[in-house]
N, C-alpha and C positions, 0 to 999 in steps of 0.2 A: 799174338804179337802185333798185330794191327788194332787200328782204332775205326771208328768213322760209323755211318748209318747203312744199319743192315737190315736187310728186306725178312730177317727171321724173329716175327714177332709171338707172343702168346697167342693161341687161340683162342678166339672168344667165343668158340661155338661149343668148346670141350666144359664141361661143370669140373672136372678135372684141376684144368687150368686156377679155378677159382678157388679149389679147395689147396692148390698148394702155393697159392699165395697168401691165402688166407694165415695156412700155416708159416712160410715165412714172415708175413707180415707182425704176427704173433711173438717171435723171436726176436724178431726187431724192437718192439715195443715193448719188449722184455728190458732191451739190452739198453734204449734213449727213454726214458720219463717222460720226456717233453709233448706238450699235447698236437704240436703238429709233426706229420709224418708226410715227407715231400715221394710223390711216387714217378717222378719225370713224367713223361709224356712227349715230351721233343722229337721230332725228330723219328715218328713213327709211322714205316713208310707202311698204307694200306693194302699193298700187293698182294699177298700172299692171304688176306681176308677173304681180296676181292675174287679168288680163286680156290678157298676152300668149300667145299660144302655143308660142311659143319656151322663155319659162319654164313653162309650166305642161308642157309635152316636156320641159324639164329636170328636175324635179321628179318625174316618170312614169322617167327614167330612174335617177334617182340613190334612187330612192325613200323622196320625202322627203313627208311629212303634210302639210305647210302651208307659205304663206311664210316663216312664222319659222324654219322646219327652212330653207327655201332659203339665209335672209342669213345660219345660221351654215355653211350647206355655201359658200357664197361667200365669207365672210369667213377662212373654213378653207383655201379652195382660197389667197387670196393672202396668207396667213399660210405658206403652204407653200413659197412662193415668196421670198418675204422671207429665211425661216430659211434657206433653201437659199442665202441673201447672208450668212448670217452678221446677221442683222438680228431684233429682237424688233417682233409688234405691239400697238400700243396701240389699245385703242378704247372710244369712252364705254359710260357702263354699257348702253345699248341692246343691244350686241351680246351681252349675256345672255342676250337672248331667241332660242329652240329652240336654245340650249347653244353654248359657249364652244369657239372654237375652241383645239385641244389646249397650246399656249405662250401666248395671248392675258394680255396683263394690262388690266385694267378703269380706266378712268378714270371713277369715280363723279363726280357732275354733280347729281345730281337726290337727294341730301342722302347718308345714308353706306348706305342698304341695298343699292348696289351696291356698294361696297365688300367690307362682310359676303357677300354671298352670293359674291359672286368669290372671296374669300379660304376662306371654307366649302367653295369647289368646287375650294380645290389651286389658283388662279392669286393673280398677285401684283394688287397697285390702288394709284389714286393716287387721292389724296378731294381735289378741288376743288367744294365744292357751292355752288350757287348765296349760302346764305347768307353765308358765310364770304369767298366767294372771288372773287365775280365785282365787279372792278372798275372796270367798264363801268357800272355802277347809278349811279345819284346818290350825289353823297360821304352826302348826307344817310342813304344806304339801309345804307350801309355804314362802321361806325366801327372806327377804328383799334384802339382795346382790345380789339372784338371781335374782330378778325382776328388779333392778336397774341395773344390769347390761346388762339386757337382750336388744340385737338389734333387732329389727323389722325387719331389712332386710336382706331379706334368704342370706346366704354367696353365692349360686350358680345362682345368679341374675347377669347379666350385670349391667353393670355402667348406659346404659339406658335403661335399665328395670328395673333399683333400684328407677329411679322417678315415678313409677306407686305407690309406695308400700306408700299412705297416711300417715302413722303411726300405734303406736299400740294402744290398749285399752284394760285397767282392766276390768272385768264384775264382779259385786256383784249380785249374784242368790239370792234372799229371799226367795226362795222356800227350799231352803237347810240350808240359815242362820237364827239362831233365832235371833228374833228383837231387845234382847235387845244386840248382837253383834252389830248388824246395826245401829244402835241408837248411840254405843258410838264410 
C-alpha cells in the first residue's frame, strides 16, 4: 500500500533470478506482440548488491569495478535474451549508468541529458521528462500548451543524431494519481 524506491532489488549473483525472469519475461511477450519490451531500470538503489555475496562473487567473476558495471552486465545479460525473441529493450535513462547495454534504447525521464548521451553513445531514446510529460502531476503543474508544444528533440542534437531520437511519451503514474482522475 505504499509506493517509492526500495533497497529490495533482484539478485544478480543468483542464476535463479535470471531463469525466472527469463520465464516471466516469456509471458509477457506472449501477452504484447510488439518488439520492444521496456524493463525499467530507474530508480535501482545498489545497496543490498553492494552487500550480498552472491553478487559481489558475481562481480569477482565477470570482472566488473562497481555495481554500476553489475546493472549494465545484468541489464546486458537480459537484453541478450530478449533479442534472442526477436524483441528490443527499453530502459529509463538510469541504465546509462556503467554503459548501455549493446541494442538498449534509453528512455529519458529525468529531462533530455539522457537522451543526448544515449544517442551520442550510437543507441536510439524516447524523451518523456518529468516536465513535459508526466501526467500524473497536478493539471496545475502541467499545461497543455506546454505539452503541445513541447519537441522531443534535444535542440543540441545533429541533424543525424536527431534520427535516433524515436519520439516522446506522456506517463500517467497511478501510484500518485487517484483512480477516479484516471478513469475520467
Amino acid at each position: 500500500h505504499t509506493w517509492g524506491v526500495f533497497e529490495d532489488v533482484f539478485c544478480a549473483g543468483r542464476d535463479e533470478t535470471f531463469t525466472m525472469l527469463e520465464e516471466v519475461l516469456e509471458e509477457v511477450m506472449a501477452l504484447f506482440p510488439s518488439t520492444y519490451i521496456h524493463v525499467g531500470g530507474d530508480e535501482v538503489p545498489k545497496t543490498r548488491w553492494s552487500a550480498c555475496s552472491r553478487c559481489m562473487d558475481r562481480m569477482q567473476q565477470e570482472q566488473l569495478a562497481d555495481t554500476d558495471a553489475l546493472q549494465s552486465w545484468f541489464l546486458t545479460r537480459i537484453e541478450g535474451f530478449l533479442a534472442s525473441r526477436g524483441r528490443k529493450l527499453i530502459g529509463w535513462d538510469e541504465i546509462l549508468d556503467g554503459g548501455l547495454p549493446p541494442r538498449a534504447t534509453v528512455q529519458s525521464w529525468r529531462g533530455m541529458d539522457g537522451a543526448v548521451a544515449a544517442v551520442r553513445s550510437g543507441h536510439d531514446a524516447i524523451v518523456s521528462p518529468t516536465s513535459h510529460a508526466y501526467f500524473d502531476y497536478a493539471l496545475r503543474s502541467i499545461y497543455l500548451e506546454k505539452v503541445y508544444g513541447f519537441n522531443p528533440i534535444p535542440s543540441d542534437l545533429k541533424s543525424i543524431e536527431q534520427e535516433r531520437i524515436l519520439g516522446g511519451e506522456c506517463n500517467m503514474w497511478t501510484e500518485r494519481a487517484p483512480q477516479s482522475i484516471i478513469e475520467s
